[in-house]
N, C-alpha and C positions, 0 to 999 in steps of 0.2 A: 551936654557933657563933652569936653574936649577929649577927643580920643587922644591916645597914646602914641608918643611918636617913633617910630618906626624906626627901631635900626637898621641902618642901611649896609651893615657887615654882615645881618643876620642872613640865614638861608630861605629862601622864598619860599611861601605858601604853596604845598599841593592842593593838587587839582580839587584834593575833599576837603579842603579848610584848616585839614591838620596841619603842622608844620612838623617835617620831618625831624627827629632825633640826631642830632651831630652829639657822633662819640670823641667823649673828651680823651686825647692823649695821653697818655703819664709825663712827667716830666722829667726830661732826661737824669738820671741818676751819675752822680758826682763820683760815685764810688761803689765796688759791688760789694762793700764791706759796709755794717752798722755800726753808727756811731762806737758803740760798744767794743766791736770787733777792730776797730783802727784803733782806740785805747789801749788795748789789749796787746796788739801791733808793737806798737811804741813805747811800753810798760818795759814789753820782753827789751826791746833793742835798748833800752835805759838800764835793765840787768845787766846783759852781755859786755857792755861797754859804756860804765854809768859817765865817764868823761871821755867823751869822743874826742881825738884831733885830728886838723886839718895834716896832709903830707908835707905840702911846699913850705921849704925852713925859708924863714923870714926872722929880722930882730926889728922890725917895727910895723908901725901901718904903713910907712912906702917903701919898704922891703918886699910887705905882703903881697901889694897893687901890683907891684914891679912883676912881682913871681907869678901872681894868677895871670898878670897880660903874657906874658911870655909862654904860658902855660897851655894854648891857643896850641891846639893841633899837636900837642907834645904832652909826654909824658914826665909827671911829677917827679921823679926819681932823676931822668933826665935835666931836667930844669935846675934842679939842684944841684948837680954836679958843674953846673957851668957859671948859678949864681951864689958857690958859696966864697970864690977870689974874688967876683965883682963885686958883693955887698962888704967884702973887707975893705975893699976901696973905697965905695962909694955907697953909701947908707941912707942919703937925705938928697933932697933934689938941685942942695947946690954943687951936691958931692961929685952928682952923675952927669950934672951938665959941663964940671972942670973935666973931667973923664973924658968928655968928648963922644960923638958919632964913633969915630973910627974907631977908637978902641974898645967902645963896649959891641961895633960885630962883630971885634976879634973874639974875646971875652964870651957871646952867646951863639957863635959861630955853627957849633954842634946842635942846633935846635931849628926846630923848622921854622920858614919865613922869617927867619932871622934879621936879615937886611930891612923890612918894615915894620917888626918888631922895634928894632932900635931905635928907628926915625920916629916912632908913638911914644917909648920910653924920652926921649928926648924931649920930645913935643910935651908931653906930659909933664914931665918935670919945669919946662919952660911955665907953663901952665897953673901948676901949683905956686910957683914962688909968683908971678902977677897977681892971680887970684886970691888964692889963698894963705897970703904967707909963708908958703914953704911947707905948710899943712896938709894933711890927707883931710878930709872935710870927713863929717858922718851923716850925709844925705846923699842919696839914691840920685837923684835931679842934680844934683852938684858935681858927683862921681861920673856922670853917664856923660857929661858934657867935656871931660877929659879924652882927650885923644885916646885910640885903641879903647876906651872903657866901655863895654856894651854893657845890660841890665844884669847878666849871670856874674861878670866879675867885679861889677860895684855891689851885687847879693851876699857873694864870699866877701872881701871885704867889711863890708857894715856885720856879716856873722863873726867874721876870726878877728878883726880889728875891735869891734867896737861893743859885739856882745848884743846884737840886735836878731830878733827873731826872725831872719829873714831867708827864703828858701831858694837859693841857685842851681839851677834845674840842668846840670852836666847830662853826659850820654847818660851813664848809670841810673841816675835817677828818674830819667826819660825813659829808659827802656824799662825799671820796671816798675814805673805809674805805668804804663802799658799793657805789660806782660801780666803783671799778677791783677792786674784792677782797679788800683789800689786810688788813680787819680788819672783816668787814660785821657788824650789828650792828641790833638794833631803836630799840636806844636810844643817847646818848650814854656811858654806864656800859657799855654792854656793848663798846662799837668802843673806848674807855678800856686795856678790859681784856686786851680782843685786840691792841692794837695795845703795851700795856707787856709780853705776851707776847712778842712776837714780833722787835720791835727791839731789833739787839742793843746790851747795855749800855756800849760805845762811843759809841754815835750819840744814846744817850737825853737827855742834855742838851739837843741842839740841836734833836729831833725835832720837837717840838711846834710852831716855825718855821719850819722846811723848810716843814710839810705844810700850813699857813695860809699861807703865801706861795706855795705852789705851788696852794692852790685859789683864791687870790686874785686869780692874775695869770694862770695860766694853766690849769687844771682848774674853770674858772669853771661857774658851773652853769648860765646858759641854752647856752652852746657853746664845747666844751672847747678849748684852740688847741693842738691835738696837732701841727701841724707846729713846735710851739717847744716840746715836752716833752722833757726831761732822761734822761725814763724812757720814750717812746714806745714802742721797741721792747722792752721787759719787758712795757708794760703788756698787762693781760685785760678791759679794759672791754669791755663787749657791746658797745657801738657809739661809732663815734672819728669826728672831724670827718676824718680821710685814711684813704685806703687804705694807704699805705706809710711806716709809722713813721720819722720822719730829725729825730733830736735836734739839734738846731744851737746845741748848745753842748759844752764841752770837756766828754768823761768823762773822759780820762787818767784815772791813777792819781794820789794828793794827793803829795804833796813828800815829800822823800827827811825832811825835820826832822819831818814829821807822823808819827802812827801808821800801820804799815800794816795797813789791814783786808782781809778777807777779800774 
């Protein structure tokens, strides 16, 4: 009878014949929250603010582009006061290439890295009109190969542009997949990954809004204002500005014309 062949990753035989017992790990857990419990999550932030939107004012998809690259170390409010004379001018990327270098760093001047911001806007723009026609493209791999475009602002994009379920992993959202559990993560790409895991694909549209407007206004990161959390009593952060979680806003369930989720 041919014996059995031996695996050779297995752990070797003791000395009495037995083969010692390897305790099996668990597997690292995606989320400290059950399916259930991220539903629930998401339900509420679909009450609260059943049509999320984005901040950065844009009137097209390369208004949008233009705003989220420039948006890079600055803040949305910011951004906007400086791109609401230049998308008057300039709105499409043959608009922003007659516009020229020099005047659109006069024009974004007030924002940070400004002077390499503009040379990416430019580049970009060059870019579009060889490539693309003069077109914002609605692919991930297409958007990322534009000048300035990393994976977080071709994510916004293909969400505010074009209506795709895709999750843009800013500070806010970063800190708190971290903080409360919800998708923790070393890096951006990885709380990305965990968290288009785990939301279900109902809620994915909007997710990426809820979770920046809830670290923005209230999951803030020097102190969280957990007496006006939506999610208080679900949440597992280590440590909460109260003892006694009390949402003070409607969770009802959403209208009898919406979908109903779980």
């Amino acid at each position: 009878m041919e014996k059995p062949k031996r695996n050779p990753r297995a752990a070797p035989a003791s000395a009495g014949g037995a083969r010692p017992v390897r305790r099996k790990l668990p597997a690292r857990r995606l989320s400290l929250y059950s399916p259930q419990e991220v539903a629930e999550i998401f339900r509420r932030f679909s009450v609260q603010r059943p049509e999320p939107q984005g901040e950065l004012e844009h009137v097209n998809p390369f208004t949008l582009l233009v705003a989220v690259v420039l948006s890079a170390q600055a803040t949305d409010a910011g951004v906007n006061k400086a791109t609401r004379s230049l998308f008057a001018a300039a709105d499409t990327p043959r608009k922003m290439l007659d516009l020229g270098e020099e005047k659109l760093e006069a024009a974004i001047r007030t924002i940070g890295l400004w002077r390499n911001k503009a040379k990416n806007v430019i580049a970009l723009s060059e870019a579009l009109i060889r490539d693309h026609d003069g077109e914002v493209p609605a692919d991930r791999e297409a958007l990322m190969r534009l000048p300035g475009v990393g994976r977080k602002t071709a994510n916004v994009v293909l969400n505010m542009a074009f209506g795709l379920p895709a999750m843009a992993v800013d500070t806010h959202i970063f800190r708190i997949g971290n903080r409360i559990g919800l998708a923790p993560g070393k890096t951006p790409d990885e709380v990305e990954a965990g968290l288009v895991r785990i939301i279900p694909d109902h809620y994915l549209r909007h997710a990426h809004h809820w979770l920046i407007l809830h670290g923005r206004y209230v999951c803030k990161a020097r102190r969280p204002d957990c007496p006006l959390c939506v999610i208080a009593d679900l949440c597992k952060a280590a440590e909460k500005t109260t003892d006694v979680p009390a949402p003070l806003v409607e969770i009802a369930p959403p209208r009898q014309t919406e979908p109903q989720y779980p």
